[in-house]
C-alpha positions as CSV (number, residue, x, y, z in Angstrom):
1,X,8.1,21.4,-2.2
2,X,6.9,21.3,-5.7
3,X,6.9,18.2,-7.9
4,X,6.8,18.4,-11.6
5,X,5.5,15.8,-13.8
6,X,6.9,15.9,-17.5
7,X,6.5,12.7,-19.8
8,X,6.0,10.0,-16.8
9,X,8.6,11.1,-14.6
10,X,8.5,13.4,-11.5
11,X,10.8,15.9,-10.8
12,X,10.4,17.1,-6.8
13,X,12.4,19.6,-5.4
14,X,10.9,23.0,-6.6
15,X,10.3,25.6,-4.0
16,X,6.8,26.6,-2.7
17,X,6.6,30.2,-4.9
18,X,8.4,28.8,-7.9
19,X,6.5,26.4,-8.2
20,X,3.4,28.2,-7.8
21,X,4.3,30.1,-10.9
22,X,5.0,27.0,-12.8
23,X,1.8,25.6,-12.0
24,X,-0.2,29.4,-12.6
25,X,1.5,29.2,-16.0
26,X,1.3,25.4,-17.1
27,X,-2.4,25.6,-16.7
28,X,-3.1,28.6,-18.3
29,X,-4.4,28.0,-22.2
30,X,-1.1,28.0,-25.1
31,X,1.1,27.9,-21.6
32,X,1.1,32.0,-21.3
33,X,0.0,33.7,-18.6
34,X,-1.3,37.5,-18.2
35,X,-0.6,38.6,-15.1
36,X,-4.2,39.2,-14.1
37,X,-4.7,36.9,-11.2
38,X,-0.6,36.2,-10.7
39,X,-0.2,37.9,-7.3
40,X,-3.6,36.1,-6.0
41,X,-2.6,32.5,-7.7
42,X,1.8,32.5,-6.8
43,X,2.0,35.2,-4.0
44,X,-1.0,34.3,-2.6
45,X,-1.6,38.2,-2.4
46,X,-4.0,39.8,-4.4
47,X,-2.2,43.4,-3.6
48,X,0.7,42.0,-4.2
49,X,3.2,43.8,-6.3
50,X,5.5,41.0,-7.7
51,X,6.8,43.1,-11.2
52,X,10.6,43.1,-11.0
53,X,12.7,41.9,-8.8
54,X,10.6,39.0,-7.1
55,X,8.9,37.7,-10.6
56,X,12.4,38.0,-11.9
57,X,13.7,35.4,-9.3
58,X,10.7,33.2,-9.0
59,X,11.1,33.0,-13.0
60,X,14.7,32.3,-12.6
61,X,14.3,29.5,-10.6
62,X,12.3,27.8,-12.7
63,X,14.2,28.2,-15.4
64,X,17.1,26.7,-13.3
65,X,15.2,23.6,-12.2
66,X,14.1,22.8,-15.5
67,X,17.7,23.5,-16.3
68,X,19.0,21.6,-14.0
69,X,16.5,18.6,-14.6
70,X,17.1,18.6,-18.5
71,X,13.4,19.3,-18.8
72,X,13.8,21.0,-22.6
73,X,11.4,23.9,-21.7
74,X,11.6,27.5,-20.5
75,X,9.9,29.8,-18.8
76,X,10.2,33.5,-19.9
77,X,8.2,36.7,-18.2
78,X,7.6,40.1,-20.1
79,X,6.8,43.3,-17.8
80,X,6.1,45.2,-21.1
81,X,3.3,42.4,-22.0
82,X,2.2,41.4,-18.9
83,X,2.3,38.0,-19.9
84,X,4.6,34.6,-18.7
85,X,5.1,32.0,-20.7
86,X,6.4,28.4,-20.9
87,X,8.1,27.1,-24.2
88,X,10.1,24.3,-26.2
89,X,13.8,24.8,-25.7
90,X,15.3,23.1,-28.8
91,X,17.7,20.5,-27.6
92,X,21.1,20.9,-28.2
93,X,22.4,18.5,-30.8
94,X,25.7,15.6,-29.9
């Protein structure tokens, strides 16, 4: 399992492919992502077709462990643009 590290604290608990695309997308430059090298770097596949379904889960599940972990980011995937990317989610105010 995956462990995330966001301002000194670890967060473990993501799954293997998730948190493959997490990683494939936090290192890239700005935090976006073309996916040019995706299915090589998260599905460990370069073949592999991952648009739809399967990129919409693993993207989901992100989303719901940083969610879930109150991690104020987000983690959004465009077929049209290719691209996935990791932003600020503004945090909700008392």
């Amino acid at each position: 399992l995956g462990c995330f590290r966001w301002q000194g604290h670890e967060y473990p608990g993501l799954q293997p492919l998730p948190w493959r695309l997490l990683k494939f997308v936090w290192d890239a430059p700005h935090r976006c992502a073309s996916f040019d090298g995706m299915a090589e770097a998260v599905w460990l596949d370069r073949e592999a077709d991952f648009a739809g379904n399967s990129l919409k889960s693993a993207a989901h599940d992100v989303r719901e462990f940083l969610r879930r972990n109150r991690i104020p980011l987000s983690l959004s995937a465009s077929e049209r643009g290719r691209t996935v990317k990791i932003s600020a989610v503004a945090e909700k105010q008392p």
